[in-house]
C-alpha positions as CSV (number, residue, x, y, z in Angstrom):
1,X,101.7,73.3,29.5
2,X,98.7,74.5,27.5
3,X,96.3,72.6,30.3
4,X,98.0,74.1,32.8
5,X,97.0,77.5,31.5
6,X,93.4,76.5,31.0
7,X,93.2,75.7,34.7
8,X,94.8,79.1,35.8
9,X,92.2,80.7,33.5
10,X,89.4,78.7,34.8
11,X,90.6,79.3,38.6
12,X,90.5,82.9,37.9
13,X,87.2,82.6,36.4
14,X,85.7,80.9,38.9
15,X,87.1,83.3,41.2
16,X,85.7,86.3,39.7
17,X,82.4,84.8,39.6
18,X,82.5,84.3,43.2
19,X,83.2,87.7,43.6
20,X,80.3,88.4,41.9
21,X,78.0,86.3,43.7
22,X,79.0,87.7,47.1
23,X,78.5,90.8,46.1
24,X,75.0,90.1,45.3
25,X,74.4,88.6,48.7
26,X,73.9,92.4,50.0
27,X,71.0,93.0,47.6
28,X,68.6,89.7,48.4
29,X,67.0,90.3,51.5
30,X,65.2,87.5,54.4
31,X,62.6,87.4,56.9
32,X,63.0,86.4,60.4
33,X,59.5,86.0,62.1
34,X,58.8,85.2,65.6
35,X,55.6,85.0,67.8
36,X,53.3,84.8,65.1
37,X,54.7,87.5,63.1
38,X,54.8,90.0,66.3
39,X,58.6,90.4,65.9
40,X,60.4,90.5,62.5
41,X,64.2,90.9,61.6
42,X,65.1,91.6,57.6
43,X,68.2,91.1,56.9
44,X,70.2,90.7,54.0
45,X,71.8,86.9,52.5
46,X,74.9,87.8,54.3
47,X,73.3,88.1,57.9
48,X,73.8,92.1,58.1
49,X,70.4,93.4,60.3
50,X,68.7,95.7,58.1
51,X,65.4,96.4,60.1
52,X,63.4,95.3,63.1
53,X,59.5,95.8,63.2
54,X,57.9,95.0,66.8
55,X,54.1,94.6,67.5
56,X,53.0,97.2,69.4
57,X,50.9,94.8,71.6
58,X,54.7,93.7,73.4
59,X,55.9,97.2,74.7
60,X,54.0,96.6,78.0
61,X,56.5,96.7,80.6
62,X,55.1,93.6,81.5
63,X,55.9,91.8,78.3
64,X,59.5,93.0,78.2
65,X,60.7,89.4,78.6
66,X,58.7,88.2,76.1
67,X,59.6,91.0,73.8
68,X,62.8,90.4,74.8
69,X,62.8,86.2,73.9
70,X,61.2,87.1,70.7
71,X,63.7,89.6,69.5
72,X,66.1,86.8,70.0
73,X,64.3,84.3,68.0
74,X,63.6,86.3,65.3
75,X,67.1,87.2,64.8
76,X,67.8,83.6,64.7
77,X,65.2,83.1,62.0
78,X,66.8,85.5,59.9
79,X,70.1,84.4,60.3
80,X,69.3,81.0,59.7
81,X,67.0,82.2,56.3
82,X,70.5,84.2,55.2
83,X,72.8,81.0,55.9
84,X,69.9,78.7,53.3
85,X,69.7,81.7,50.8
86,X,73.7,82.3,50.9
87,X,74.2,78.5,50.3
88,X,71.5,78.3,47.4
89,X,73.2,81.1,45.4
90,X,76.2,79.7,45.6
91,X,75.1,76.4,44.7
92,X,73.8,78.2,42.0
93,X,77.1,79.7,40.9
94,X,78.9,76.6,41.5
95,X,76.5,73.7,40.1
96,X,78.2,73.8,36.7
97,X,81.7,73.6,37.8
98,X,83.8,70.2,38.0
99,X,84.9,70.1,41.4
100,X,85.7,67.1,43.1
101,X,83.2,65.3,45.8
102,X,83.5,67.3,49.0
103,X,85.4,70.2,47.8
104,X,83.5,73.7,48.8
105,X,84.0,77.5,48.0
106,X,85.1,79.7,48.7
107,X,88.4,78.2,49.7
């Protein structure tokens, strides 16, 4: 019975510490760039937009469809940026646990 408990305890554990972790994804930001650093999105680890910054150059009328296709991909940047930095801090958090092959968190 006594392992039992020790697995409860570690489950909570583990749980708390996840917690934790995505928690800190709010705090660590990313950089979405796109043409050439004209367009960037920062956002944090968890995808949430927290600014856009736009070249001055693309707010010709003129250049609204590029503007426009830029926006786009630097969203995708960032979003893709907060998906790798999301995964790597909880690979961090979870590296030292004994989990079997395949398993992932959170559940």
């Amino acid at each position: 019975m006594k392992d039992l408990e020790d697995i409860m305890k570690a489950a909570q554990n583990v749980q708390e510490e996840l917690q934790k972790a995505q928690a800190n994804l709010d705090n660590i930001e990313v950089e979405g760039v796109a043409g050439g650093g004209l367009v960037k999105v920062r956002a944090s680890a968890k995808g949430m937009v927290k600014g856009v910054e736009i070249d001055e150059s693309l707010l010709a009328i003129d250049e609204k469809q590029v503007l426009e296709d830029l926006v786009a991909a630097a969203f995708n940047d960032a979003r893709v940026k907060a998906d790798a930095k999301s995964q790597e801090e909880m690979g961090k958090m979870t590296s030292g646990l004994p989990l079997p092959p395949g398993f992932k968190l959170p559940f």
